[in-house]
N, C-alpha and C positions, 0 to 999 in steps of 0.2 A: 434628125435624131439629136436629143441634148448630150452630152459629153458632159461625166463630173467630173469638175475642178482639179486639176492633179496637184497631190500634194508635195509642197515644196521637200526637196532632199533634206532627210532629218527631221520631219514634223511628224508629227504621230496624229491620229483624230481623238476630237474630243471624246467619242467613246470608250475609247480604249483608255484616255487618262483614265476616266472616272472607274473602269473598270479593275483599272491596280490599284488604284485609291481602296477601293473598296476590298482586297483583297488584302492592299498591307493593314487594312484597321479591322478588319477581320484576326491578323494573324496578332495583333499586337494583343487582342483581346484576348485569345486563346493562351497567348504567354501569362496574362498577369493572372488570369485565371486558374491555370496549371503553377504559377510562382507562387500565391498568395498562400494557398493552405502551408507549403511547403515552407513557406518564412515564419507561421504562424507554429506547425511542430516544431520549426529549430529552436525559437523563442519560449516554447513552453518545454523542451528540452533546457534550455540554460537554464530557468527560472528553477528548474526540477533540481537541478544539477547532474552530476554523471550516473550512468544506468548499469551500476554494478554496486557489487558488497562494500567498499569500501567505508561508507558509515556505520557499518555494524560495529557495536561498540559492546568487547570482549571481559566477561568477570570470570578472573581467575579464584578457584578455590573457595567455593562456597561452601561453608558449613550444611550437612545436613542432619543436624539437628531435631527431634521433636520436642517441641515447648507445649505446654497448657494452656498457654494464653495467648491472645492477638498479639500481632506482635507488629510494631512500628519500627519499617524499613528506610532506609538510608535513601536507598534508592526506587524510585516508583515510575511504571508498575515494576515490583521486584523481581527479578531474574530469575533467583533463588537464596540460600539459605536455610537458619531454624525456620521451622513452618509445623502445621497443625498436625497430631496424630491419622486424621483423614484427610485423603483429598476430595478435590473436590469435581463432585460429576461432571463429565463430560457434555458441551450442550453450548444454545446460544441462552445467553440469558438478557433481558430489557430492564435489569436492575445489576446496580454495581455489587460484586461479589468479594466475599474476606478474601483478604489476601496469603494468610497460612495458608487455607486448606490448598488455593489455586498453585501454592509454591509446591506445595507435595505434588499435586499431578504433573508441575514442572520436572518436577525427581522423577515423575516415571515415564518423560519424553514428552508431554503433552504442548501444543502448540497454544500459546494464550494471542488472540486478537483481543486489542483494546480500541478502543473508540470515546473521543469528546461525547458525551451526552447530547449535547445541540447539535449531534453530526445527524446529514439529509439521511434518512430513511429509506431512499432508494440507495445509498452508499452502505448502509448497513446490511441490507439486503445481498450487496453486493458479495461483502465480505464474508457472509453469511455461504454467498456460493464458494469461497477460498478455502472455506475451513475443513480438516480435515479430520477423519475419524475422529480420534484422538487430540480434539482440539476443544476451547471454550472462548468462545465469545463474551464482551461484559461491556459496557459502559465504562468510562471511568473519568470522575470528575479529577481536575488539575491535571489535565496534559498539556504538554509543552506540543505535542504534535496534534490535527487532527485525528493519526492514528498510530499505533505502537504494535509491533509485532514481538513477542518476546517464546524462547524456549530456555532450557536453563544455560545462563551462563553469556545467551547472547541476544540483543536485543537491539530492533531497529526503528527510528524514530520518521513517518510515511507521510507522503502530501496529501493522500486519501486514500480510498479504496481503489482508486483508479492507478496509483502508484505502480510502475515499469516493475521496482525493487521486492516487489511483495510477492509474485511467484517465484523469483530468486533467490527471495530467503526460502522460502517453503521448500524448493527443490534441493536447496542447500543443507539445510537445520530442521527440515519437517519429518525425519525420521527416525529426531530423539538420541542421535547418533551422539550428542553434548551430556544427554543426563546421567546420571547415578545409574538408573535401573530404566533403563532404555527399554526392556522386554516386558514391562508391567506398562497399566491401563490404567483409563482415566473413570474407564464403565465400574460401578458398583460404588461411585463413591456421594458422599453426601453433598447436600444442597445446604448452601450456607451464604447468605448476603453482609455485607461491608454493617457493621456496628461498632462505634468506637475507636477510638486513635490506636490502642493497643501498646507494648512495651518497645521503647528503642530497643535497638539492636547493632 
């Protein structure tokens, strides 16, 4: 009867190496694969910056004035201010809207989303799910953001629709708690598109 080889004290069989081998390069794989997305959120966390209010950028004491005419603001999209005797309907709209009328439904609590015009169409959609009652959607040429979320008085400048900070404002600011007439509506009011530079202000 053959007799196998006995292994010297301290040698291992070559199967057994191959068989840790294969299980530390299994595990290493498993690490970089559970690491990589995980470096890839932190990384798209900085790039974002921090994941609170902190950028909301606050306008005290705005006139609510009504003017006659268009009116050319300081600051764009405008917060608030004089603005048009009507506001302006509630709704999404795929063309840029005056900005009087949208300052009055500001007065009366309304949430305005803005958007670059060349922004993706599934991102608009998106926003489009964000909005709420009482809210208006609009294109708006010369942003400094992809996207701008404004109610009166305070306004935040957003990496997109996918933005962390955009339900934050909403659960924050989305109840009009900021305007004049918090208890009035954006419904009944008119349909009015962007014409003209309008009057500084």
């Amino acid at each position: 009867m053959r007799r196998r080889p006995r292994l010297r004290p301290g040698s291992l069989r070559p199967g057994f190496l191959r068989l840790v081998l294969v299980v530390a390069l299994a595990a290493m794989v498993v690490v970089v694969a559970v690491s990589a997305p995980v470096a890839l959120r932190v990384a798209e966390d900085v790039r974002r910056g921090p994941v609170d209010l902190s950028a909301v950028v606050v306008y005290d004491d705005l006139p609510t004035t009504h003017v006659p005419d268009d009116v050319r603001y300081s600051v764009t999209p405008p917060p608030g201010g004089p603005h048009a005797d009507r506001w302006l309907q509630c709704g999404v709209y795929d063309r840029p809207v005056r900005d009087a009328n949208v300052v009055h439904a500001l007065e009366h609590g309304t949430v305005w989303l803005t958007h670059a015009p060349d922004l993706d169409e599934q991102e608009v959609a998106e926003l489009a799910a964000f909005l709420p009652d009482e809210g208006i959607l609009s294109p708006y040429p010369g942003l400094d953001a992809p996207v701008v979320v404004t109610v009166w008085g305070r306004q935040l400048a957003l990496t997109g629709a996918d933005d962390p900070r955009l339900p934050l404002f909403l659960e924050a600011f989305g109840d009009g708690g900021t305007a004049p007439e918090p208890m009035a509506s954006c419904e009944g009011g008119v349909v009015e598109y962007a014409v003209g530079a309008g009057t500084p202000v």
